[in-house]
N, C-alpha and C positions, 0 to 999 in steps of 0.2 A: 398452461396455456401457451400459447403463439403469440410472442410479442409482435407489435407494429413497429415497423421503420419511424425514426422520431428526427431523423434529419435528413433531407435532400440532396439532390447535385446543387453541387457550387451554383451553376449559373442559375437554378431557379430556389434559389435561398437567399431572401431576402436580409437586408445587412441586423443582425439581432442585436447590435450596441443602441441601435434607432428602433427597430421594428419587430422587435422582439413577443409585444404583446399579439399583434395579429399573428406568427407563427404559431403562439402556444393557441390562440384562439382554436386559430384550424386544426389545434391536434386534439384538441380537449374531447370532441365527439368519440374519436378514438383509443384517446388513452385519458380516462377519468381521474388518474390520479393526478390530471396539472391541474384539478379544480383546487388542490391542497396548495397552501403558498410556498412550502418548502421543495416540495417538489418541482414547483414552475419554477423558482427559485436556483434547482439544481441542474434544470434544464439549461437556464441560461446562460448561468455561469460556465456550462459545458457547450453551448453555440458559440462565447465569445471566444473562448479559446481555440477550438476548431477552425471558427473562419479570420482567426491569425494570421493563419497559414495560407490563405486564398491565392496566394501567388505563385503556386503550383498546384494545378491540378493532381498530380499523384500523391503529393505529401499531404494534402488537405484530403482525399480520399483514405489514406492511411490511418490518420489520425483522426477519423470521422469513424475509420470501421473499429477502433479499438476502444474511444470512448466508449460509443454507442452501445458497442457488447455491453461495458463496464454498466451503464445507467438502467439497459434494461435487467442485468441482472440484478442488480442493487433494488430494481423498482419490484420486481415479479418475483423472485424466487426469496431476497434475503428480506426487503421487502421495511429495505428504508431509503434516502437518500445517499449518494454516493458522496457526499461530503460527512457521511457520519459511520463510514467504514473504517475498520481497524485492521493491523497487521494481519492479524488470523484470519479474516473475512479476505482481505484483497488473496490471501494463499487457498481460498474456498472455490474463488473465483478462477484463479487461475486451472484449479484441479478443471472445474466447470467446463474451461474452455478445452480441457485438454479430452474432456469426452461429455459432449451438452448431449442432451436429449436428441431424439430423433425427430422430436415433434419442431426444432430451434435451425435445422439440417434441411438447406436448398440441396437440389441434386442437377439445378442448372443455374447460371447469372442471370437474375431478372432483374426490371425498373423497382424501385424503392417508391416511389411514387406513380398516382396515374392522376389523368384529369379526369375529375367530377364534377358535373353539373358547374361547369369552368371552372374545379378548382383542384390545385394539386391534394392527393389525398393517396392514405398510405398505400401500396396493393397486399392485398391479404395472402399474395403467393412468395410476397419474399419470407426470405428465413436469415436469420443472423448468419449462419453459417453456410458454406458449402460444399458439396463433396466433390472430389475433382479424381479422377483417372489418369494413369499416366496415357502420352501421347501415341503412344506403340500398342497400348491396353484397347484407348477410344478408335483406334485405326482396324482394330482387329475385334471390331464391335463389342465392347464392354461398352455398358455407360455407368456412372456413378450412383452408388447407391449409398444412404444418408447412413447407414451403420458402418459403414469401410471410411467414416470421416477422420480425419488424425491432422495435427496441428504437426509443422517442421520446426526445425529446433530455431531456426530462423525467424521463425512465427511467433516461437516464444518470447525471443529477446526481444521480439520489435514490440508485443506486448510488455514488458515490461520495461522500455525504456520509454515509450509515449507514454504510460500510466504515470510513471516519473514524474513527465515532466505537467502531463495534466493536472495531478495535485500540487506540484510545484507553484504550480500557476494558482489554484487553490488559497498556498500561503498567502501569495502576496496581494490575492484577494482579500485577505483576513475570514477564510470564507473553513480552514483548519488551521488546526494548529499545531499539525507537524504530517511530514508526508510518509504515509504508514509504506508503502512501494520499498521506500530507502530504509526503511524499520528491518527488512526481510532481510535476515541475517545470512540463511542458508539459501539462496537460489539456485546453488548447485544440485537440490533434487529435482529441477523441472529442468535447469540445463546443462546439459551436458559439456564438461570443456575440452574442448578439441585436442589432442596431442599428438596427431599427425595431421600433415597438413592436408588439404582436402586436392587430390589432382584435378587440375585445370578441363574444363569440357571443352574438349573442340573436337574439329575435323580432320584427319589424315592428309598427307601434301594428295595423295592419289585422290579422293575421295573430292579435296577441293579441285585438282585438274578436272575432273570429270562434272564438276557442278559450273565452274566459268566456261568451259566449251559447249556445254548445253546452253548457256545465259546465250552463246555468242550464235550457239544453233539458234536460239529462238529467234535473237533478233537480225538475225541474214532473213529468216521467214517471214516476220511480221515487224519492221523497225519501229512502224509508227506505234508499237505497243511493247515491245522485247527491248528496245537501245536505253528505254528506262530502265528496263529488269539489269540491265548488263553494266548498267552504271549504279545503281543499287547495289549490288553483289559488291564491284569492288570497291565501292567506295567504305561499305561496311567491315569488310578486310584489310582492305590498304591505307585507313585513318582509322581504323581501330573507334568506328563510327556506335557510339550505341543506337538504338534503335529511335529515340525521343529527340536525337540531335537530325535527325534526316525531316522530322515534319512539322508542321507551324503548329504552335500551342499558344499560349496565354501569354505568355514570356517570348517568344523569339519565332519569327519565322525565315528557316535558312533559305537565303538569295544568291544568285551568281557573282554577285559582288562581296562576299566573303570568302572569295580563294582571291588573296591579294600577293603580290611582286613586289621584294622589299628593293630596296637600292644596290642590290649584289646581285638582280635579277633571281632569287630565287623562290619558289612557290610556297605560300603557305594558306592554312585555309583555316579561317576563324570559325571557333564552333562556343557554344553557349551550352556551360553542360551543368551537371550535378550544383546545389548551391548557388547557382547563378553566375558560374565564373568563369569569365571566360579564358580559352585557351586557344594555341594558335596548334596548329600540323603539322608536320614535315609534309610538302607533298613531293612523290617521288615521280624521277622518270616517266615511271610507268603508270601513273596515276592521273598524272598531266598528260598522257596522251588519251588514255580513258576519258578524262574530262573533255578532250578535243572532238574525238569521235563521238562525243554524247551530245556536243554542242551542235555538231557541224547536222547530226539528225532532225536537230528542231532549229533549224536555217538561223542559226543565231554565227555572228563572228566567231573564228577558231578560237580564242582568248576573251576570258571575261572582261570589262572594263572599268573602273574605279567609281563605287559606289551604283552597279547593277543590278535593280533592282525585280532580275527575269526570277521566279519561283527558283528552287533548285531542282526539287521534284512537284512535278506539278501534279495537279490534280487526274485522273482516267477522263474525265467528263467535266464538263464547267471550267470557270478560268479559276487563277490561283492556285495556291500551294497547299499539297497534301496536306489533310490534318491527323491523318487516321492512321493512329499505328497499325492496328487489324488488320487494315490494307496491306502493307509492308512484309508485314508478318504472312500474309495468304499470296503476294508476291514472292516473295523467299523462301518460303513452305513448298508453293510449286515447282520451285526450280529442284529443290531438294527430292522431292519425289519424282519426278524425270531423270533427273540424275542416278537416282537411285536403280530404275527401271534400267539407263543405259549399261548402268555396271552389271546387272544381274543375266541383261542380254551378253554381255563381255565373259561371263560365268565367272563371274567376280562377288557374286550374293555376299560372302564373309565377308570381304572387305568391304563390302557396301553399307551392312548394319548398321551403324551410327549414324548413317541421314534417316533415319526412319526413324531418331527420336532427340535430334540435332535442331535446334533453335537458330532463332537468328545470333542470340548473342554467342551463337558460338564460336562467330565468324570475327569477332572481336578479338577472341580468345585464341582465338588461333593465328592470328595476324600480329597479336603481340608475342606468343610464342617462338614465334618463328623469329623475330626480327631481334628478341631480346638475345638469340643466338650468336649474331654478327655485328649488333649495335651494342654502346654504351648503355646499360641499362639504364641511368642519368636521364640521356635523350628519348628512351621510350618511355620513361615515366611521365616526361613532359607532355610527347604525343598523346597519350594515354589520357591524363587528367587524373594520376592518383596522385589520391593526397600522403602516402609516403611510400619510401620507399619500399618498404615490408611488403606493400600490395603487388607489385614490382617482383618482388623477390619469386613468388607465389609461380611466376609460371618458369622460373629458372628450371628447370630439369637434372643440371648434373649430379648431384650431389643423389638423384633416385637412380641414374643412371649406375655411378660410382657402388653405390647400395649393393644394386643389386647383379652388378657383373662378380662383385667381390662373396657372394654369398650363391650365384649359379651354381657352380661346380660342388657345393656341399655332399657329399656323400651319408648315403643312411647306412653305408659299415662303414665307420672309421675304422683307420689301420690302429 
């Protein structure tokens, strides 16, 4: 069978340390086994730990889609509670996720819930799972079909380090008595360990020339709607911006009044990233004149001023600061596919390739690239927001360059 969605979005999930009985109330129609006390029981224990996390939205999503898989399989297939799983069963599961049924297999993202007869209630078209297309595949009209589904290796660890810590959580419930996850001796057969290092994705210097003189085509065209695109782009390059730090969430909404002027008069721009922690920018030169002309577009003073609380990116429509990454992502998307079209008119197609399956974060990645070249990698780690050095290290190049100039010349007859 097709399980039902057993947990909601954050904002319409009521708090289950308090109000835990009307949740399972409203699921009970749906899913009959919360009439069993062990199972409500299992339920709840797995709400309170989920909504732990409520302080991000993406990490409460996370760990809401990985329980969740874990309950419903525990409930439907092994077909006990997930407090009474063992080594061998959590290794059952994992196989599980690594190839579920087709019948458990979305082939688009839909609502988890809908309103019925005013109340939230499961929708019968979600699926645990979903199958997804690369970006270059859906462009060139593939869509996703539920038997081409496959977990990344990525996927896996992040399943088995929230399983972790969800039984962990478990102990000190007194709810087990030991955490079968950290039982699993071998996890090297579902993961794989990396021994070279993964090359860095980004964009070519040519590739980004041709994506910021588009930004700056658009907005000579249209300012009242481009002089954002064009302050997006570099600010996403030139602060090594991930994409969650440009829009308002739960936690932080960024203001003009976080590019602040220390007492050496020099630029730095406060962001709220990973973890909650804040860190400060270098902002360059050229970054501050970007911010100048982005200002001077929406008739605000050349310079921001201490404790300014103007949006940073504001909303297309309505007042207020963007919330929506999709937005950002389909603003950044388009530039990328214009861009792309310019180079192809330039009969540049091969060098163009990689915006046609280039991300936003790639513009991260390639703004720390580039700068870890001519800077202290010290100071871009700071820019940056890694937590060590090693992440750091990751976009160094020389040592693939050194690699491989030293092994070019190779000969298939040696003398």
């Amino acid at each position: 069978m097709t399980p039902f969605a057993l947990i909601d979005n954050l904002e319409h999930l009521p708090n289950p340390f308090t109000q835990f009985e009307s949740i399972a109330s409203n699921l009970q129609a749906y899913t009959p086994l919360l009439n069993d006390s062990e199972y409500r029981r299992d339920l709840q224990l797995a709400l309170c730990f989920i909504y732990s996390y409520n302080g991000s939205q993406a990490t409460f999503n996370s760990y809401r889609r990985e329980v969740e898989r874990l309950l419903l399989w525990s409930w439907h297939v092994n077909q006990c509670p997930s407090t009474q799983l063992r080594r061998d069963q959590i290794e059952e599961f994992i196989h599980f996720c690594m190839a579920p049924p087709e019948t458990w297999i979305g082939t688009k993202n839909v609502a988890r819930f809908k309103l019925h007869m005013g109340e939230r209630a499961p929708n019968t078209t979600w699926r645990p799972f979903v199958a997804h297309v690369s970006k270059l595949d859906f462009k060139d009209g593939d869509k996703p079909k539920a038997k081409q589904h496959s977990l990344s290796q990525a996927a896996i660890r992040a399943t088995f380090s929230i399983l972790s810590s969800y039984y962990g959580f478990l102990m000190q419930e007194d709810a087990v008595q030991q955490n079968p996850v950290a039982l699993i001796r071998q996890k090297s057969k579902f993961v794989k360990k990396e021994v070279t290092r993964k090359q860095v994705r980004r964009i070519s210097n040519l590739q980004w020339d041709y994506v910021i003189e588009t930004a700056e085509l658009l907005a000579e065209e249209n300012p009242m709607v481009h002089e954002r695109t064009l302050f997006i782009m570099n600010a996403l390059l030139g602060m090594y911006l991930r994409i969650s730090e440009l829009v308002a969430d739960e936690r932080s909404a960024p203001v003009m009044g976080d590019f602040i002027k220390d007492a050496d008069g020099h630029w730095w721009f406060k962001v709220l990233s990973k973890g909650n922690k804040e860190r400060l920018v270098a902002v360059s030169d050229d970054m501050l004149s970007s911010l100048i002309r982005y200002r001077r577009s929406r008739d605000l003073p050349s310079l921001p001023t201490i404790a300014e609380n103007t949006p940073l990116v504001p909303k297309t429509r309505g007042q207020g600061a963007m919330t929506s990454s999709r937005q950002v992502r389909n603003i950044v998307q388009a530039c990328f596919d214009k861009a792309y079209e310019r180079m192809c008119e330039d009969g540049m197609q091969a060098d163009a390739e990689d915006l046609r399956v280039a991300t936003v974060h790639w513009l991260r990645h390639t703004g720390i690239s580039e700068d870890v070249k001519t800077r202290p990698k010290e100071h871009v780690r700071e820019d940056a927001g890694h937590a060590s050095m090693a992440t750091t290290d990751k976009y160094i190049d020389t040592e693939y360059r050194e690699r491989h100039a030293s092994g070019r010349k190779k000969t298939l007859r040696p003398n």
